[in-house]
Kinemage of the C-alpha trace (Angstrom):
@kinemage 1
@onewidth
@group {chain A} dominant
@subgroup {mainchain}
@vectorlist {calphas} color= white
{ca unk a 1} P 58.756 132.850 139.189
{ca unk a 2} L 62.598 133.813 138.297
{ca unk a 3} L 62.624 136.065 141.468
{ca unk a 4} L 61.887 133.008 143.573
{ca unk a 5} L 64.672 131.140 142.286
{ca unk a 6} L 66.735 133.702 142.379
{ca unk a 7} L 66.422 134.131 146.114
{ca unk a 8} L 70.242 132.253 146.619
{ca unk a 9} L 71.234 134.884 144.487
{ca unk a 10} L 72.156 138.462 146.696
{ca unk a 11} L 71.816 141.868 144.655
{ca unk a 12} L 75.217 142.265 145.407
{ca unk a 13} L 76.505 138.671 143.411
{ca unk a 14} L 74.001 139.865 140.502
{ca unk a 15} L 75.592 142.736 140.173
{ca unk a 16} L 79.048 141.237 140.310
{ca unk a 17} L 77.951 138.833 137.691
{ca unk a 18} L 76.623 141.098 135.354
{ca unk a 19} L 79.735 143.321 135.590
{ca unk a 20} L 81.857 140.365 134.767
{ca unk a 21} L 79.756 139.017 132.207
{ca unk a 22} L 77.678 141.938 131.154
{ca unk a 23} L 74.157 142.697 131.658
{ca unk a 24} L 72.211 140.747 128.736
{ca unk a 25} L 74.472 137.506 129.247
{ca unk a 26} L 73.182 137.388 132.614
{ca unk a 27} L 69.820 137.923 132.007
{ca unk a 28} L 69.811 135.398 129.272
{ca unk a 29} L 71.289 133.269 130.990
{ca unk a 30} L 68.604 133.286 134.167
{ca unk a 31} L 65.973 133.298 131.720
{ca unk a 32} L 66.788 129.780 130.196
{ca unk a 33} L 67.358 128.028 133.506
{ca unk a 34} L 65.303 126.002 135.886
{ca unk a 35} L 65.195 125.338 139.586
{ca unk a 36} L 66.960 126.889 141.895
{ca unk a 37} L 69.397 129.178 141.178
{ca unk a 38} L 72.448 129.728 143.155
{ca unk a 39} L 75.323 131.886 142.342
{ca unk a 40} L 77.414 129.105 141.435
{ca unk a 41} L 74.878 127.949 138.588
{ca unk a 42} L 74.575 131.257 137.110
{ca unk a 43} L 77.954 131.698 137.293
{ca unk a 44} L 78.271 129.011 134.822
{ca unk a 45} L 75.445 129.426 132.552
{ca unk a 46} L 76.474 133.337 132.112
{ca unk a 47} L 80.016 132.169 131.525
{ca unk a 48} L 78.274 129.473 128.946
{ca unk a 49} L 76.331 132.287 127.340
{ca unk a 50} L 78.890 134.853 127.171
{ca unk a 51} L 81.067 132.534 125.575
{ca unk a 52} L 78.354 131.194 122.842
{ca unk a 53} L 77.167 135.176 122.296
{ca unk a 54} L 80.579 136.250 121.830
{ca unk a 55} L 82.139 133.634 119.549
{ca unk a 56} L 81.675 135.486 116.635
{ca unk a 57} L 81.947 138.893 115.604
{ca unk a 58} L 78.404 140.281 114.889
{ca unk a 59} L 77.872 142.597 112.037
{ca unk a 60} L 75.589 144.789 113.986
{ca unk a 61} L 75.213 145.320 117.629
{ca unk a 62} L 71.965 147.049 118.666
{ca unk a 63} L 71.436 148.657 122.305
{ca unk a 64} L 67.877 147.635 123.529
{ca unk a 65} L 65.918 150.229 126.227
{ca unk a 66} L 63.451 148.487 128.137
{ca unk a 67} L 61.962 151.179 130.485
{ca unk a 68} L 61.317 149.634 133.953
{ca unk a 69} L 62.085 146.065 132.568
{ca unk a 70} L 64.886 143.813 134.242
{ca unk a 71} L 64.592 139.351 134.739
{ca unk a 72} L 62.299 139.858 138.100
{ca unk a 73} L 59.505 141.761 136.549
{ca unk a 74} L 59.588 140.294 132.868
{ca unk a 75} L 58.377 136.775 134.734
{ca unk a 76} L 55.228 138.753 135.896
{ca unk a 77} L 54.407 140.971 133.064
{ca unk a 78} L 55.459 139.024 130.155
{ca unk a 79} L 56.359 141.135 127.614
{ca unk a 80} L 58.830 138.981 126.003
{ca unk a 81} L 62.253 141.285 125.988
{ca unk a 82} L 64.324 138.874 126.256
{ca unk a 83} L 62.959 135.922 124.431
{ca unk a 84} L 63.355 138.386 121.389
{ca unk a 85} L 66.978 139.085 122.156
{ca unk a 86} L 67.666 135.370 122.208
{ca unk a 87} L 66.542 134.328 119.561
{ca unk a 88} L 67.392 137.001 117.533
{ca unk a 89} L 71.032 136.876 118.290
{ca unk a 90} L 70.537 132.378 117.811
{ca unk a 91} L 68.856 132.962 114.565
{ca unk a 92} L 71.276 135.309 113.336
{ca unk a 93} L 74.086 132.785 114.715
{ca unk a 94} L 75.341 136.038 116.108
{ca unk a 95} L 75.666 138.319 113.075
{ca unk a 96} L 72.764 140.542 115.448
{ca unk a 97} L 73.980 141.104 118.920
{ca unk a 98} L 71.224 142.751 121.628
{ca unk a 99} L 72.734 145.045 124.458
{ca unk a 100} L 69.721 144.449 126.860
{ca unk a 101} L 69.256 147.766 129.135
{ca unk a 102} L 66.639 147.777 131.433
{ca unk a 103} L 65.595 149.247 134.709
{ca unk a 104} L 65.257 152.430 133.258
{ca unk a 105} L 69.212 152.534 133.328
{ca unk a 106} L 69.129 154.584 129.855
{ca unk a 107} L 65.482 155.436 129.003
{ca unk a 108} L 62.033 155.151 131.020
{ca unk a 109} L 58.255 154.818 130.139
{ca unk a 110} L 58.319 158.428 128.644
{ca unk a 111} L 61.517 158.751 126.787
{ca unk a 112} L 62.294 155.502 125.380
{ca unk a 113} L 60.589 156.499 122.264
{ca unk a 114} L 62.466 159.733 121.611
{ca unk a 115} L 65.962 157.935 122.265
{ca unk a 116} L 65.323 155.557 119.800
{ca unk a 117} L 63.955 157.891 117.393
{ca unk a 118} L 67.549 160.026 118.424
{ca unk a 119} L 69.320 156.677 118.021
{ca unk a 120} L 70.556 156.857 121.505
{ca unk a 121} L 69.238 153.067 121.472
{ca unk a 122} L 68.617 151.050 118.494
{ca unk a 123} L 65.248 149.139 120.209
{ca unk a 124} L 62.433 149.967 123.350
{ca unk a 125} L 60.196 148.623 125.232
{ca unk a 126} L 57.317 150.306 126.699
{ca unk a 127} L 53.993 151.131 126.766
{ca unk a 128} L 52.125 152.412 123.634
{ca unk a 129} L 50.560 155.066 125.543
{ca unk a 130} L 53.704 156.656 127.582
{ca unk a 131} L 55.252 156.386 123.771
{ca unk a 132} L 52.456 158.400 122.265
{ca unk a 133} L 53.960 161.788 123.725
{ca unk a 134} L 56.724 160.953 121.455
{ca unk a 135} L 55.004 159.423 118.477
{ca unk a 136} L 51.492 160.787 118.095
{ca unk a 137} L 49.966 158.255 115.987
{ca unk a 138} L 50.398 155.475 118.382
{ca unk a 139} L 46.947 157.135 120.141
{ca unk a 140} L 45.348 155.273 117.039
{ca unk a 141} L 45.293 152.295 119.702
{ca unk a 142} L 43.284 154.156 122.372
{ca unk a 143} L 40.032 154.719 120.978
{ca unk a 144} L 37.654 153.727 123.642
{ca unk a 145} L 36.195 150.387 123.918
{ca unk a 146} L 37.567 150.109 120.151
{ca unk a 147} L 38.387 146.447 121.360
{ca unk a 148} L 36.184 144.136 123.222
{ca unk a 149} L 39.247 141.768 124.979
{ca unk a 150} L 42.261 140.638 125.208
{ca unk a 151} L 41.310 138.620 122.353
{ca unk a 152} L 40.936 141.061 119.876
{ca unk a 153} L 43.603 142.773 120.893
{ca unk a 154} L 46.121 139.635 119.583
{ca unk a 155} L 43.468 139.021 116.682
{ca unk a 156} L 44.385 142.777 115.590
{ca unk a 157} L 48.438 142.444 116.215
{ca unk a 158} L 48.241 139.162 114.149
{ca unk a 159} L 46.151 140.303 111.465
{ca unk a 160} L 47.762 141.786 108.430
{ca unk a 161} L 45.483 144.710 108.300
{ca unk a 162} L 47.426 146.136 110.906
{ca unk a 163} L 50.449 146.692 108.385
{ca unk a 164} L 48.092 149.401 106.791
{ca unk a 165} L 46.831 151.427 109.692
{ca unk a 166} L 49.493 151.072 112.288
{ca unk a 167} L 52.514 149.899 111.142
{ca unk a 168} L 53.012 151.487 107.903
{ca unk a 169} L 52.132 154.748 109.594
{ca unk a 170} L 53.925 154.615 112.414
{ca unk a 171} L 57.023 153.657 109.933
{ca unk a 172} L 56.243 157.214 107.610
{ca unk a 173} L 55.384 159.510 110.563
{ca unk a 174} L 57.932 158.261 113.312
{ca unk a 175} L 60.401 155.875 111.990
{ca unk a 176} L 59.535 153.203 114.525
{ca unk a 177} L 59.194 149.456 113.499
{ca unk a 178} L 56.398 147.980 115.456
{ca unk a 179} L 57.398 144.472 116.653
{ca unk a 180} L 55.525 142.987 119.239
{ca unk a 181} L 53.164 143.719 122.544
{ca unk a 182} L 51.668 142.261 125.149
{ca unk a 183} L 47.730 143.371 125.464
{ca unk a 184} L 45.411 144.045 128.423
{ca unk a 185} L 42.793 146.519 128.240
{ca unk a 186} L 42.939 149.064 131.346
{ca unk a 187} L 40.771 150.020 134.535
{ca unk a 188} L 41.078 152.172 137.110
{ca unk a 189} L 43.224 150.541 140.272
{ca unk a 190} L 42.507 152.478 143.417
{ca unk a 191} L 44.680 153.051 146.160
{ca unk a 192} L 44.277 152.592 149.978
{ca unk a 193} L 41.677 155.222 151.080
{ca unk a 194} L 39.386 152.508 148.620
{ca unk a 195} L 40.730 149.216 150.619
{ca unk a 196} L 37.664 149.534 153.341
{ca unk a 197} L 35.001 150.610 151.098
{ca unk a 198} L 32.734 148.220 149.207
{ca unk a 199} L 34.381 146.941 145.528
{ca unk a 200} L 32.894 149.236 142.892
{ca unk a 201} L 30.906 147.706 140.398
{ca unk a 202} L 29.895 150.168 138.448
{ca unk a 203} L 31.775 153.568 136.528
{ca unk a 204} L 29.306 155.739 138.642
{ca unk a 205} L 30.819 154.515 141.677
{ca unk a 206} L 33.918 156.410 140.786
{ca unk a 207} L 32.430 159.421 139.696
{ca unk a 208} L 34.256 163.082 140.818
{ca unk a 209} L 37.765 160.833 141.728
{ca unk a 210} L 40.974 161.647 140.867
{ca unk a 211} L 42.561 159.237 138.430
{ca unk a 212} L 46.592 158.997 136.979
{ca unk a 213} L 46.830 159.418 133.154
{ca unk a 214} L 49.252 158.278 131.004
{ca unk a 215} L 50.807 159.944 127.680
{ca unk a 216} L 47.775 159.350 125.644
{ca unk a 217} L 45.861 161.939 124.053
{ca unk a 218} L 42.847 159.422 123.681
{ca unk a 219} L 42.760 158.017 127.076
{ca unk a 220} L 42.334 161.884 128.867
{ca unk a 221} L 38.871 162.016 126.227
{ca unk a 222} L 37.397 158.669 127.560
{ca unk a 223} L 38.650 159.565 131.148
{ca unk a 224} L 36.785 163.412 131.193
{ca unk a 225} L 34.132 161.668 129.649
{ca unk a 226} L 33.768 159.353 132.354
{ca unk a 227} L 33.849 161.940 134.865
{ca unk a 228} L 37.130 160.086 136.087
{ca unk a 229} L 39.134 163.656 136.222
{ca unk a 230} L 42.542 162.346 134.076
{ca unk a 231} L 45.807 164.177 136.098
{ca unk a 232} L 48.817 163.240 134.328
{ca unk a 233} L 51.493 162.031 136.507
{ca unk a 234} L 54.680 160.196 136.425
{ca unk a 235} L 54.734 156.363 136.058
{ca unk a 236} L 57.165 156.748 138.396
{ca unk a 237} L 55.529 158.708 140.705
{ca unk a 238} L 52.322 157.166 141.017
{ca unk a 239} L 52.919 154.197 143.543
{ca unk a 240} L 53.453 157.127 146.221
{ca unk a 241} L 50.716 159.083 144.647
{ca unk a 242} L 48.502 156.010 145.756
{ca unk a 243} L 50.095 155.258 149.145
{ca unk a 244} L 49.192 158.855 150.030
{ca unk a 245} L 45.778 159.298 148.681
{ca unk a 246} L 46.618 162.234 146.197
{ca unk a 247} L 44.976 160.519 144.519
{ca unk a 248} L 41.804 158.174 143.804
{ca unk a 249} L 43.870 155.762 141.460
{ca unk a 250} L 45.521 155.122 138.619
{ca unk a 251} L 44.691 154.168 134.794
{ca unk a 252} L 46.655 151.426 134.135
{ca unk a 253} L 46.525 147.498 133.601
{ca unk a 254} L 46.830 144.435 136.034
{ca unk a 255} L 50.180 142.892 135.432
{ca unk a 256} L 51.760 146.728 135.094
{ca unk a 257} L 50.706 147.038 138.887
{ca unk a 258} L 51.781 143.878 140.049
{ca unk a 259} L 55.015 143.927 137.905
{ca unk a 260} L 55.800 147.630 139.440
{ca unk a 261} L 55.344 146.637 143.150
{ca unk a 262} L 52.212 148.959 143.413
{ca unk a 263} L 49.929 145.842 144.450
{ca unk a 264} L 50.692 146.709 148.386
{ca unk a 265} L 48.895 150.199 147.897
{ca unk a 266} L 46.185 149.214 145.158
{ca unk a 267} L 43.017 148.404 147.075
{ca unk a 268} L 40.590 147.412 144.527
{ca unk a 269} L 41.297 146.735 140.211
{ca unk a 270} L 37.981 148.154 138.957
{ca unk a 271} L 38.780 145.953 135.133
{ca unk a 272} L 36.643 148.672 132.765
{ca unk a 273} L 38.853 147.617 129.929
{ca unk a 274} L 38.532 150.946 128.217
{ca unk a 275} L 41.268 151.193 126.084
{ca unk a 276} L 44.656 149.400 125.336
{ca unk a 277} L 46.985 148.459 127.654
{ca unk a 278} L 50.294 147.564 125.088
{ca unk a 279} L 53.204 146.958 126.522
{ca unk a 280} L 55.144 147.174 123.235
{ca unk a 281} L 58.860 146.253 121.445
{ca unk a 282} L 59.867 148.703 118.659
{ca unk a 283} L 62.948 148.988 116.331
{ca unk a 284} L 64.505 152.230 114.927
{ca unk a 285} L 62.987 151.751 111.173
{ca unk a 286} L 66.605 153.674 110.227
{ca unk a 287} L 68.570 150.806 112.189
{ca unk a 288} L 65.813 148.296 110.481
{ca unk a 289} L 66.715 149.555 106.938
{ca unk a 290} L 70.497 149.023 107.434
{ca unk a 291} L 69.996 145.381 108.781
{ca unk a 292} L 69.357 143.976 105.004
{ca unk a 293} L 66.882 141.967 103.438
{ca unk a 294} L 68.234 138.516 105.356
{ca unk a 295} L 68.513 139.894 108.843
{ca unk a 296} L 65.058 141.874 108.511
{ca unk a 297} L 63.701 138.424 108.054
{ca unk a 298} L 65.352 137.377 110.779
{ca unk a 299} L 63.904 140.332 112.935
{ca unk a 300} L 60.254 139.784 112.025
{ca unk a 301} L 60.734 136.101 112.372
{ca unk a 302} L 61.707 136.653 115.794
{ca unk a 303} L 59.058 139.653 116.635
{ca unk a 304} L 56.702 136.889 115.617
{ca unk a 305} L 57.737 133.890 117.856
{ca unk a 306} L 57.817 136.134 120.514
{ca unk a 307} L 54.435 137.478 119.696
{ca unk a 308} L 53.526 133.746 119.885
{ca unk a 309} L 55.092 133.339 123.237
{ca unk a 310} L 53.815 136.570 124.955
{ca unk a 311} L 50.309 135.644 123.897
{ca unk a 312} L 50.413 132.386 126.191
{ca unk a 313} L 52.597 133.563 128.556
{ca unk a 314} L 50.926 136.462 130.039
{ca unk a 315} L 47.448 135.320 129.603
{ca unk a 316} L 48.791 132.500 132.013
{ca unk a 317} L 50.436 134.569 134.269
{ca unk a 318} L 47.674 136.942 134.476
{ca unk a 319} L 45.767 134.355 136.231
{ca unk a 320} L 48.567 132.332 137.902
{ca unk a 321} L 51.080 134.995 139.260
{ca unk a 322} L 49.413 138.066 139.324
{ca unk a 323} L 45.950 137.284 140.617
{ca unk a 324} L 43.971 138.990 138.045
{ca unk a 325} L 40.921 136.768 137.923
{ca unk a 326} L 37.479 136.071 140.517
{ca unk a 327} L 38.400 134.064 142.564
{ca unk a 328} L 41.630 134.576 143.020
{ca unk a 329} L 44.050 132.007 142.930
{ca unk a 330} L 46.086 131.359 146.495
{ca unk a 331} L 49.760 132.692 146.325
{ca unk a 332} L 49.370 135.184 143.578
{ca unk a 333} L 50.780 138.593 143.658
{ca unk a 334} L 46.965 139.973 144.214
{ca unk a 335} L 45.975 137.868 146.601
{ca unk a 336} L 48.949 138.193 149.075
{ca unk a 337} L 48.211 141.668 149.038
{ca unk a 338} L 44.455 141.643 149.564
{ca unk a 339} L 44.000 143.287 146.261
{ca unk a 340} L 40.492 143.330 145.222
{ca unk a 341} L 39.257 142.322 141.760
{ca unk a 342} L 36.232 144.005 140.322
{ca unk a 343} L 35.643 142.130 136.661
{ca unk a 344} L 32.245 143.980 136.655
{ca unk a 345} L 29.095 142.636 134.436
{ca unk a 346} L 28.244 143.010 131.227
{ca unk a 347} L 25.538 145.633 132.286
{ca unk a 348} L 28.363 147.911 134.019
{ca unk a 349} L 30.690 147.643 131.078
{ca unk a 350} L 28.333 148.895 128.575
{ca unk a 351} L 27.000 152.031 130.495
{ca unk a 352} L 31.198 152.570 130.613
{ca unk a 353} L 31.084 152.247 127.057
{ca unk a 354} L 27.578 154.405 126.220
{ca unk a 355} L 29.441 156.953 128.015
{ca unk a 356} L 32.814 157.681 126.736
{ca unk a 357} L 33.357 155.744 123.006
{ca unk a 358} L 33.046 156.963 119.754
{ca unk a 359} L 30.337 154.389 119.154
{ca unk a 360} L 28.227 157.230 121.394
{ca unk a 361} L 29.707 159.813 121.740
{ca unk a 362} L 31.473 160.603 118.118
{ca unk a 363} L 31.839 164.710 118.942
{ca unk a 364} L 34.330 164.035 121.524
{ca unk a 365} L 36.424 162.050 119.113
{ca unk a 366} L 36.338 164.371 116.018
{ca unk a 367} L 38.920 166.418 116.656
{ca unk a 368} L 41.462 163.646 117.571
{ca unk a 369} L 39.586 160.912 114.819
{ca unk a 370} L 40.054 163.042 111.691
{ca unk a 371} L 43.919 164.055 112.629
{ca unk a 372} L 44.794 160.334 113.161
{ca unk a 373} L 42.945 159.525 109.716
{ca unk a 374} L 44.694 162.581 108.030
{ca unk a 375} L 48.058 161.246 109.440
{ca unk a 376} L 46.539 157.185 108.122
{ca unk a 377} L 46.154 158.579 104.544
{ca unk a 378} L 42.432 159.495 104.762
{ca unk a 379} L 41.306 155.759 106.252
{ca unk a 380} L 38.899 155.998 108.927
{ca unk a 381} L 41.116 154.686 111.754
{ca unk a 382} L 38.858 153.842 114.207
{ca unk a 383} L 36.510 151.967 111.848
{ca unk a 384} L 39.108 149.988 110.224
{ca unk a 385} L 40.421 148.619 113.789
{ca unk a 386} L 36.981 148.245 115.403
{ca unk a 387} L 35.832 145.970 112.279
{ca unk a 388} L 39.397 144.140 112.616
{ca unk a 389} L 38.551 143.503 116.285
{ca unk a 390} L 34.765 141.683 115.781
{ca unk a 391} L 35.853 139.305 112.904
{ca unk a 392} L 35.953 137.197 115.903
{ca unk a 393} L 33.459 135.849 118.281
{ca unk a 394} L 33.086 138.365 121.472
{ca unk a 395} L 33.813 135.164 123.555
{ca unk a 396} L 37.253 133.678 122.052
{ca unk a 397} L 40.020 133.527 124.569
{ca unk a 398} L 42.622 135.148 124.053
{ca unk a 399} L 44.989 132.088 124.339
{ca unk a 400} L 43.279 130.473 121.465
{ca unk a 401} L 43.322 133.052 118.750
{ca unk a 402} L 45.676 131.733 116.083
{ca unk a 403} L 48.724 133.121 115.141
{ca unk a 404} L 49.624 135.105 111.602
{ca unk a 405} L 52.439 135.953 110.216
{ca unk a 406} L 51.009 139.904 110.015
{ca unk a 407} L 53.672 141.171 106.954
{ca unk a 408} L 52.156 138.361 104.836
{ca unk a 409} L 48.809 139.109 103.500
């Protein structure tokens, strides 16, 4: 992990460093290197990479928001920031310079997706659900149990059927340029009134508790359904939320509470894998159409390599830094802090599923279904995804689906 071999390194010579050398340089810079890294070697390489970024005079520079994102957290949730910067700025031999911004310095979870659209920043990175206050049709994702794994999640970004019903419409409706995400389906993670009661194996076991919500519109349907009682709170303000027991837990994914420091007060990761967990990059489709026909090559190029690399990067870190697996492996975020893992059976999964998605339960969904088709064209959203999602066998992992170039049919 970077933060490991950053430990030479004091907050106080980080900051110094990225003062001198600016923020992306340095993270750029400890991103490429290896071993352990004093303040001496990063020094160097950030001098190094300063001096190679800045050699030439770029034609565009583009500020990039990445919500809670900085070089610690990236190496546990890998969502592939800053692989995108780098080689977008290499492939463009500099003609496309990234201003990397993270730790919510200018946007968070919630407003990332309204700056851009303001053109306060040019690119974001966060979740597709926080973003969907901002840009309804990203809720198109969060139909419940619309995707059976991680797998079909990456089948689905890769495919190029997702050009027609969420790219293209995301473009018309909210000029947003869907790059790339990471994808884990969520559960509910309880906090530490849960840490001496037995692991809960079934969605029963949780009925009448008091659960964080994100921005999604779709998620609060499958929640109520659930009887999981959805109370929106503030990404931010849910690892107290936890510590104090107001409430039950929180509806999120397994690297987003390792990544945020909330493993200490998550007792027990109860994996339903209800609905998305997309940790997304997106591009100001205004700031896209200026770029040019060369340089938008260049951009999807990129969005696609990193695709390529988040795809086997987090599925390994999933197991091998956060803990997210049974049995855990030793040393792993999880396991340090006596974080439970419930994958639940088969059995539990689908009485989750009989209860809350549209498969079932199509009445709860109309409302929501037909304005996300309306907004799609007239396609039938969830249909169109859900068939996307089972062209491949229920047991492919996720690290072996095969990448595709999605803009080229």
């Amino acid at each position: 992990m970077l933060s490991d071999k950053l430990k030479q390194v004091s907050r106080r010579d980080l900051l110094r460093l990225t003062k001198q050398y600016g923020i992306s340089s340095t993270l750029l810079a400890a991103g490429s290197m290896t071993g352990l890294i004093t303040t001496a070697r990063l020094a160097e390489a950030a001098n190094s990479t300063y001096e190679k970024r800045f050699k030439t005079e770029p034609k565009f520079t583009l500020k990039f928001g990445a919500a809670g994102f900085n070089e610690r957290n990236l190496l546990i949730e890998r969502a592939g920031c800053l692989q995108f910067a780098a080689d977008l700025e290499e492939r463009t031999d500099g003609a496309i310079r990234i201003e990397f911004i993270g730790s919510n310095q200018i946007c968070g979870q919630l407003n990332c997706v309204k700056k851009t659209q303001q053109g306060i920043v040019d690119i974001f990175a966060a979740s597709t659900q926080n973003s969907a206050g901002g840009a309804p049709y990203l809720n198109v994702l969060d139909y419940a149990y619309m995707f059976p794994s991680r797998a079909a999640q990456y089948y689905f970004l890769y495919h190029p059927g997702s050009e027609k019903v969420l790219r293209e419409p995301l473009r018309q409706r909210h000029n947003l340029e869907f790059l790339f995400s990471h994808a884990e389906l969520r559960g509910i993670q309880l906090g530490l009134k849960w840490k001496d009661k037995p692991l809960v194996t079934k969605v029963g076991d949780l009925a009448g508790t008091k659960n964080r919500v994100t921005g999604t519109q779709l998620g609060r349907i499958a929640m109520e359904l659930m009887n999981l009682n959805p109370t929106p709170i503030a990404w931010e303000e849910t690892l107290d939320g936890l510590k104090q027991g107001l409430i039950d837990g929180a509806e999120t994914w397994a690297s987003a509470v390792a990544y945020a420091n909330m493993s200490p007060v998550v007792s027990q990761v109860v994996n339903l894998e209800f609905f998305c967990g997309t940790e997304h990059t997106a591009m100001s489709t205004k700031v896209f159409d200026k770029l040019g026909g060369e340089l938008q090559d260049a951009v999807r190029e990129s969005a696609y390599l990193t695709q390529v690399h988040v795809q086997a990067a987090n599925e390994a870190a999933l197991v091998k830094t956060v803990g997210f697996s049974d049995p855990q492996m030793p040393g792993t975020i999880f396991d340090k802090n006596g974080t439970r893992v419930s994958m639940l059976t088969d059995e539990a999964r689908r009485e989750a599923e009989e209860m809350c998605s549209p498969e079932f339960q199509p009445a709860a969904w109309e409302q929501w279904r037909e304005r996300l088709n309306g907004w799609a064209g007239g396609m039938d959203t969830y249909k169109f995804i859900y068939d996307i999602a089972r062209e491949i066998p229920k047991d492919t992992l996720p690290e072996n689906v095969e990448p595709r170039r999605w803009w080229k049919a």
